[in-house]
C-alpha positions in Angstrom: 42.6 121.7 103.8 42.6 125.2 102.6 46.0 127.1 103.8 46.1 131.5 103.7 48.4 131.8 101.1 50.9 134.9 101.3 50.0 137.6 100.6 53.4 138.9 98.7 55.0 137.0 97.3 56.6 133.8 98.4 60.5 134.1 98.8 63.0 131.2 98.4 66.4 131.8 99.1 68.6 129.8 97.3 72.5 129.8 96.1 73.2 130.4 93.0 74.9 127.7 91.4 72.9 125.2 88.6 72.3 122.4 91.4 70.8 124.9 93.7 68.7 126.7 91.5 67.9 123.4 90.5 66.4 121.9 93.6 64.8 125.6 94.3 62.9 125.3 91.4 61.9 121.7 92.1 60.9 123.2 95.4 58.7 125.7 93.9 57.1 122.8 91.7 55.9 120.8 94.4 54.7 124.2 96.0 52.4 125.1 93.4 51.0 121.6 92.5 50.4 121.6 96.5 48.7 124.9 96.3 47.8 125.7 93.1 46.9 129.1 94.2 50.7 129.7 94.6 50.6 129.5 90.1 50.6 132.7 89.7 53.1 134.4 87.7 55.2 136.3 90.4 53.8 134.1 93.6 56.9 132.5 94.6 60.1 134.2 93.6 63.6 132.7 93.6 66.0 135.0 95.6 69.6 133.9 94.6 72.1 134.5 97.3 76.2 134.6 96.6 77.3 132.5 99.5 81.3 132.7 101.5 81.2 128.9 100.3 80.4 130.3 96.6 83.0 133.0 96.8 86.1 130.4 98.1 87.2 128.3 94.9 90.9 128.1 95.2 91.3 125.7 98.2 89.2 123.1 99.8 86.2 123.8 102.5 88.5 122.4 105.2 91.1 125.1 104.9 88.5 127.7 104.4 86.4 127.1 107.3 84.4 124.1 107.3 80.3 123.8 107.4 78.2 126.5 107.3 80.0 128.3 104.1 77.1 127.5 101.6 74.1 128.4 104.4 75.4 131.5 106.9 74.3 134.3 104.1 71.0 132.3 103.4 70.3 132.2 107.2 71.5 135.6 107.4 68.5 136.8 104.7 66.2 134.2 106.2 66.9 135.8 110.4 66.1 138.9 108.6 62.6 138.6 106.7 64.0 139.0 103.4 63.2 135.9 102.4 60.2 133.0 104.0 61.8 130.1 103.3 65.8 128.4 102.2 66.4 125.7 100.1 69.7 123.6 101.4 71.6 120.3 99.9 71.4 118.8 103.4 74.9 117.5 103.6 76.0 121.4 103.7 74.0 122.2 106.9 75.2 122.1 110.1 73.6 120.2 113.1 73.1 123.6 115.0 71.4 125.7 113.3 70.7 130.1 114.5 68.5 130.6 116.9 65.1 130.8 115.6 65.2 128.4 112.5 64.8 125.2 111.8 64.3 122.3 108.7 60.9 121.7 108.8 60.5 119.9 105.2 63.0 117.5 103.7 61.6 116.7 100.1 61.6 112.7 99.0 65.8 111.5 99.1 67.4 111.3 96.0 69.9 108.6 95.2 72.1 109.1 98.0 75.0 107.1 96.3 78.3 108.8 94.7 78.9 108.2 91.2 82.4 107.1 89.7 83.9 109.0 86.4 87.1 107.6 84.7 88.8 108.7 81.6 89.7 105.3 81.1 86.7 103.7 82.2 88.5 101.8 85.0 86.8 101.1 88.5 88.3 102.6 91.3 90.1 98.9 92.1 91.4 98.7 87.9 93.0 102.4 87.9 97.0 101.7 87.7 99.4 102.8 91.0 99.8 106.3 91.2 96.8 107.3 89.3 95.3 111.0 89.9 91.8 111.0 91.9 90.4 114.6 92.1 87.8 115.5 94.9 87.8 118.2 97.5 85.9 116.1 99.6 87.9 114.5 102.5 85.3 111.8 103.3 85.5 110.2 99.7 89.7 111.4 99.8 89.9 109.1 102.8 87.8 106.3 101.5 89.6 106.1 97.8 92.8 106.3 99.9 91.6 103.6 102.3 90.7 101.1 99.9 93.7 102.0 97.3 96.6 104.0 99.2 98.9 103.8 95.9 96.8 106.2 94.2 97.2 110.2 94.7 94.4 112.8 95.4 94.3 116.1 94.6 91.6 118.7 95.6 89.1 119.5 92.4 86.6 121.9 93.6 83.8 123.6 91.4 80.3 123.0 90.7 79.5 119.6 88.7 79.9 121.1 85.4 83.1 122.8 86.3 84.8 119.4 87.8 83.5 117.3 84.8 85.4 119.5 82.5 88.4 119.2 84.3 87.9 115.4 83.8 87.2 115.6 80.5 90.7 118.2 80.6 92.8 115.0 81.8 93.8 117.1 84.9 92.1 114.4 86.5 92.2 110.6 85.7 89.1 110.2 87.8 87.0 111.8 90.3 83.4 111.3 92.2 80.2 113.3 92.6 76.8 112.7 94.3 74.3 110.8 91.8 71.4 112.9 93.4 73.1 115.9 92.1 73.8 114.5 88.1 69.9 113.5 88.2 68.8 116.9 89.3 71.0 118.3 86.5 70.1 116.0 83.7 74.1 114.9 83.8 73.8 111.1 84.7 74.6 109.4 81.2 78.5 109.7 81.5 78.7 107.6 84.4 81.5 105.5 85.0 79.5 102.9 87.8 77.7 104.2 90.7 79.0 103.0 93.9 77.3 100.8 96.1 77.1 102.2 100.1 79.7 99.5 101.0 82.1 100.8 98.8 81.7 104.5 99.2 79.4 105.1 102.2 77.9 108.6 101.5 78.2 111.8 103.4 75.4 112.6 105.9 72.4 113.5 104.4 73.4 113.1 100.9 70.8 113.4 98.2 68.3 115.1 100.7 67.2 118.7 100.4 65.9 120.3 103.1 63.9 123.7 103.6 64.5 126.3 106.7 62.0 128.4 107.9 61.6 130.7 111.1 60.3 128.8 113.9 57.2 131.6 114.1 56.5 131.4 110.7 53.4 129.2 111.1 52.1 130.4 107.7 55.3 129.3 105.6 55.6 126.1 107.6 51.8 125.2 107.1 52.7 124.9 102.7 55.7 123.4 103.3 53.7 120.6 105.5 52.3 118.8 102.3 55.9 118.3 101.3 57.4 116.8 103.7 58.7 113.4 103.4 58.2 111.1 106.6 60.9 108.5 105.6 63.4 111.2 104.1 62.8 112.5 107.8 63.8 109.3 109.8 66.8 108.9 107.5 68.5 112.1 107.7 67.5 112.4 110.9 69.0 109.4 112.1 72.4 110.5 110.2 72.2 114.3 111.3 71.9 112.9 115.6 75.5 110.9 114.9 77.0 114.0 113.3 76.2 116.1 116.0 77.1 113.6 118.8 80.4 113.7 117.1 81.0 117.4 116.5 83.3 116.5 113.0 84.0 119.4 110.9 84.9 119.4 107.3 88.3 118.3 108.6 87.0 115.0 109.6 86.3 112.5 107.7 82.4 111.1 108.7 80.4 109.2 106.0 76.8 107.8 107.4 73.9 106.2 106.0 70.6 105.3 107.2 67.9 103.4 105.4 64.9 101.4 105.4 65.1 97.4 105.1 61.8 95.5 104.2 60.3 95.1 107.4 60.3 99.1 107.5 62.9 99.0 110.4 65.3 102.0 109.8 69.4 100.8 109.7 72.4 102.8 109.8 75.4 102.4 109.2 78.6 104.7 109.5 82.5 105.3 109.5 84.9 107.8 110.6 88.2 107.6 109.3 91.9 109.3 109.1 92.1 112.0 106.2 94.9 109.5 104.5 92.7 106.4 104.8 95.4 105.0 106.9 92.5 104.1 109.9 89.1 103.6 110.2 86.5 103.0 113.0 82.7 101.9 111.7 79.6 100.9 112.9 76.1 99.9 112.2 73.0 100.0 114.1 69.2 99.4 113.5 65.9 100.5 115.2 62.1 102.0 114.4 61.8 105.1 112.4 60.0 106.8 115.4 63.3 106.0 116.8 65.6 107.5 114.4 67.4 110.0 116.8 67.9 107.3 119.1 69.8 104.9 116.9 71.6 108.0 115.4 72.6 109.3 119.1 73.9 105.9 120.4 75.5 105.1 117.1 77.5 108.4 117.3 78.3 107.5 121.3 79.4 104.0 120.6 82.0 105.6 117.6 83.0 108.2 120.2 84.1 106.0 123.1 86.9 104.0 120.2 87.9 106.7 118.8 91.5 108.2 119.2 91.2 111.8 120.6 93.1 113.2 117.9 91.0 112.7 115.2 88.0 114.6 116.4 90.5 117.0 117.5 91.8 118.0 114.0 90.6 121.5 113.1 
């Protein structure tokens, strides 16, 4: 099928930080070797774009606001025609999105796993009592905490490179960071161990990047359609319908994780848990990938009617 290519140039807006540029370029990749008429020198251009998320580095995302911090200027530039298309790490976008746009391409799923870094090289059960875990992220915070409560986090924000370093520094005795993001970057050899779901269930949507459009930009959307990855789709969609049936901000700890067993039958499981660690509520579901905002809905309503108010109620 032959597809009107733009006539300007092709926009992507993108953050700015290595990861992000990364998976922009990767988008553009895909782009051209979809539509090699998009080649061009000057086709498709990378728009970088300083987000409030980008700008906030000296406390967590929980105390500065929650979701949305790494995607409102995008969507901003995106409402407004200055760009045709954003790329997002999934996991940063919230499950209502501005009027007007949606995600209408998730590329293929990286490893959606996190990966473990020690100092010491000790797993997360070997590190001694009182040891210092560094992550600004409350759902692995509440996880470490949940399976080891002698141990002491402390927020360590900063993109991959940045929080390595401070490893490396001994600020930190240990910390954790999506695998999907150390591929992208070429960073993966240092790893301590990469933990399995049932030991660190990821964060929704983790390792998937998605691309926004506007709704009535059937040209965009129609080179973006070659992209799109069907079971990427059923996955994150099946983690994004929980989210949204529970409403948790950054200030709630929600991990979720769908996939696909052998018989192509899409299961899910999930957990929401106390910032300290100090209580948990889980569940698991399966169902057909046509299905996949069903399972996600009632998985999210069957979490919802055990869970204490207060939790959900943190903001």
């Amino acid at each position: 099928m032959t597809f009107l290519l733009p006539t300007g140039p092709l926009r992507i807006g993108t953050r700015g930080s290595p990861l992000a540029l990364a998976q922009a370029h990767e988008t553009r990749a895909r782009l051209v070797a979809a539509h090699p008429g998009l080649g061009a020198q000057g086709a498709v251009e990378i728009v970088v774009i300083k987000t409030t998320g980008d700008r906030i580095l000296d406390r967590t995302l929980a105390d500065a606001g929650g979701k949305g911090l790494f995607t409102k200027e995008i969507e901003e530039a995106l409402a407004a025609g200055t760009i045709d298309l954003a790329v997002h790490s999934m996991k940063d976008v919230p499950t209502a999105l501005p009027d007007g746009l949606d995600i209408c391409c998730l590329l293929p799923r990286a490893d959606a796993r996190d990966a473990w870094f020690s100092r010491s090289g000790r797993s997360l059960d070997e590190l001694p009592a009182g040891a210092v875990i560094g992550t600004a992220s409350l759902r692995r915070q509440a996880q470490v905490l949940a399976r080891r409560p002698d141990l002491r986090v402390v927020p360590l924000r900063g993109n991959v490179g940045t929080r390595l370093a401070r490893l490396a520094a001994g600020d930190v005795d240990a910390t954790l960071l999506a695998m999907a993001g150390l591929i992208r970057l070429g960073l993966a050899d240092g790893i301590t161990a990469v933990l399995d779901p049932e030991l660190m269930l990821p964060a929704v949507a983790q390792g998937a990047i998605g691309i926004e459009t506007r709704r009535i930009d059937h040209r965009t959307r129609a080179l973006l359609a070659p992209l799109h990855c069907p079971e990427t789709g059923a996955r994150v969609m099946a983690e994004r319908a929980l989210l949204a049936v529970l409403d948790g901000s950054c200030r709630t700890p929600i991990a979720a994780y769908a996939r696909l067993d052998d018989r192509g039958n899409l299961v899910l499981a999930a957990v929401v848990l106390r910032p300290d660690g100090s209580e948990s509520f889980a569940t698991t579901g399966s169902g057909t990938a046509s299905d996949a905002a069903v399972l996600g809905t009632a998985a999210g309503r069957q979490l919802l009617a055990r869970l204490p108010a207060d939790i959900l109620a943190v903001r």
